[in-house]
C-alpha positions as CSV (number, residue, x, y, z in Angstrom):
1,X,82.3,79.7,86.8
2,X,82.8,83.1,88.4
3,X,85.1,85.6,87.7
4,X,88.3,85.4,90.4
5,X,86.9,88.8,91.8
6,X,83.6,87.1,92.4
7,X,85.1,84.6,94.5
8,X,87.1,86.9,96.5
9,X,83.9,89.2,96.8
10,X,81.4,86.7,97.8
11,X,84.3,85.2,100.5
12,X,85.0,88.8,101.6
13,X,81.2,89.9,102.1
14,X,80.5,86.8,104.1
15,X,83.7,87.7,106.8
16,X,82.5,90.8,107.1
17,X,79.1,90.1,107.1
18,X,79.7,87.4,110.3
19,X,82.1,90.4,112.0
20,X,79.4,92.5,111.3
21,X,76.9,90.4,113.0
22,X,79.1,90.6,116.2
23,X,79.7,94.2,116.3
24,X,83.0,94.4,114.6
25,X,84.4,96.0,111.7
26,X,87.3,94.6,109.6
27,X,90.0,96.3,107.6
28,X,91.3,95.7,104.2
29,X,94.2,93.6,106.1
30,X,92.2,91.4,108.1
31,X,90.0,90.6,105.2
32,X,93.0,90.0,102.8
33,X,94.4,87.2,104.9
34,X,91.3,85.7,106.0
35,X,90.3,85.2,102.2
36,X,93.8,84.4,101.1
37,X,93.6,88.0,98.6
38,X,96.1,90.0,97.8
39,X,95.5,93.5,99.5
40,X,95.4,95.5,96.4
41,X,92.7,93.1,94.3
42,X,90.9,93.3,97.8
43,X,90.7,96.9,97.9
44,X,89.6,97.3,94.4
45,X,86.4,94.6,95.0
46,X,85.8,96.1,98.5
47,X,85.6,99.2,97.1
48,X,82.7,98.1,94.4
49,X,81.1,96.7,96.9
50,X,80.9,99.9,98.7
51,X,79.4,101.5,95.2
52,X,76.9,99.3,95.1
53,X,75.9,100.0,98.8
54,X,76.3,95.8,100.0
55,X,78.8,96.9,102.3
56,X,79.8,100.5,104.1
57,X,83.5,102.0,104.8
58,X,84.4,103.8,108.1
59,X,87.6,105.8,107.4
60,X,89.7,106.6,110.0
61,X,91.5,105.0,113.3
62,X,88.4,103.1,114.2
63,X,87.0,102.6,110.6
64,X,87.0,99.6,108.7
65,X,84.4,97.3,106.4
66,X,80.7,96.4,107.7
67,X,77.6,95.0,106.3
68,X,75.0,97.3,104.9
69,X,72.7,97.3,107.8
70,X,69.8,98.3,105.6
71,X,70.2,95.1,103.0
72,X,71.5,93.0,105.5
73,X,68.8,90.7,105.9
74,X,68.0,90.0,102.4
75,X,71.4,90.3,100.8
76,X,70.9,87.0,98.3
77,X,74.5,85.9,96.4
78,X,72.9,87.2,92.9
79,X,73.3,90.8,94.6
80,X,76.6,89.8,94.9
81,X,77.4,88.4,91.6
82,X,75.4,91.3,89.9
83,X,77.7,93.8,91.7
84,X,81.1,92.2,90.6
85,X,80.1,90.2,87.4
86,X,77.5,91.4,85.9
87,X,74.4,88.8,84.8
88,X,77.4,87.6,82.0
89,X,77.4,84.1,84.2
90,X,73.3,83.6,83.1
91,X,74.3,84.6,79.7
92,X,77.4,82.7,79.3
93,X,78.2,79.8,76.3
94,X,79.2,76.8,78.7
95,X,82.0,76.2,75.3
96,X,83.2,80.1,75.8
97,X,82.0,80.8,72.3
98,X,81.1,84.7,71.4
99,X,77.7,83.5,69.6
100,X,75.6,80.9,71.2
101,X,71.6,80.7,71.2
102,X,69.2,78.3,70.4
103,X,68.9,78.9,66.8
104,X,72.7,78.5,66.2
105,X,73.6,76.4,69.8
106,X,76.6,74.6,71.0
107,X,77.3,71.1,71.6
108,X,76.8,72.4,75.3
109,X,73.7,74.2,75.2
110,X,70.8,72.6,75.9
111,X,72.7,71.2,79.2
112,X,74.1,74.3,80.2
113,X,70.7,76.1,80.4
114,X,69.9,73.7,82.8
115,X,73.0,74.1,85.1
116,X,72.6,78.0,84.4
117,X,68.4,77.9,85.3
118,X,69.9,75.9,88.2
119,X,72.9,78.1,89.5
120,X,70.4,81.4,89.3
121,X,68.0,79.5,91.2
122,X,70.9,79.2,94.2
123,X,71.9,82.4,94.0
124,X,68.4,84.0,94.4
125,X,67.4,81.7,97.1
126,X,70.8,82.0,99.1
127,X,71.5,85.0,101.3
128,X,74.5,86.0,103.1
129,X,72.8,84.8,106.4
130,X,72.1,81.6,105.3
131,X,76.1,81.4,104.6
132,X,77.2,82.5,107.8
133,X,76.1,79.5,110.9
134,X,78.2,77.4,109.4
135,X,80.9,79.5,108.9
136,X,80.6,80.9,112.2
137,X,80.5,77.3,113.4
138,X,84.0,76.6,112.0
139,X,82.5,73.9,110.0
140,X,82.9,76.1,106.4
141,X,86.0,78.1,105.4
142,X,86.9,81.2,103.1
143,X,90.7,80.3,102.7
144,X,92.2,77.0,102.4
145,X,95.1,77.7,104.2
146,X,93.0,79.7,107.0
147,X,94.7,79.6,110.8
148,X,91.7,81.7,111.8
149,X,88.2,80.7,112.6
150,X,85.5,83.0,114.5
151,X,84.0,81.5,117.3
């Protein structure tokens, strides 16, 4: 449903946002291997992330990735998604096809809207903060084959 750098961009905002909360900043290697990315793709979402001011980059010895302190507390997921995809997912012909509306629908469409009403729903009642107890907790993870854990 989202695009790959979504995924990555949700799991990497959520890591930093929870080493964030505990003083901490990351670097693009920590972050790689925590969400299973390779560094490269990481760097490129990190750094649209920075553009559109959800997170901030320290350069230097001591530098690294943190939350924006400023949008912090109400960074929702459809920040997120906006920043990396666009509003395409809302948009979207659940079939893939380049011309799908009500006057000329899809087998799909009346269904999708649903899912798609439902999905924007989540994603502007979810923030980052709401995400990050249970990470934090040990009980949710941002990399199947994850070694690490914050506690």
């Amino acid at each position: 449903m989202f695009s790959k750098a979504c995924e990555y961009g949700i799991r990497a905002t959520i890591y930093i946002a929870w080493n964030t909360t505990n003083d901490k900043r990351v670097n693009l290697k920590q972050i790689s291997k925590e969400i299973g990315s390779p560094e490269a793709f990481t760097a490129k979402i990190l750094q649209q992330l920075v553009r559109s001011e959800v997170i901030t980059s320290v350069k230097g010895a001591l530098g690294g990735f943190t939350l924006n302190t400023s949008t912090a507390p109400t960074l929702m997921l459809s920040t997120l998604v906006a920043a990396i995809d666009g509003d395409t997912i809302y948009r979207g012909c659940g079939l893939g096809l380049k011309s799908c509306n009500s006057k000329k629908p899809c087998p799909m469409h009346g269904q999708f809207m649903l899912v798609r009403e439902q999905l924007r729903e989540m994603l502007e009642n979810t923030s980052i903060n709401d995400l990050l107890d249970d990470y934090g907790d040990g009980r949710t993870y941002l990399n199947r084959l994850s070694t690490t854990q914050q506690n």
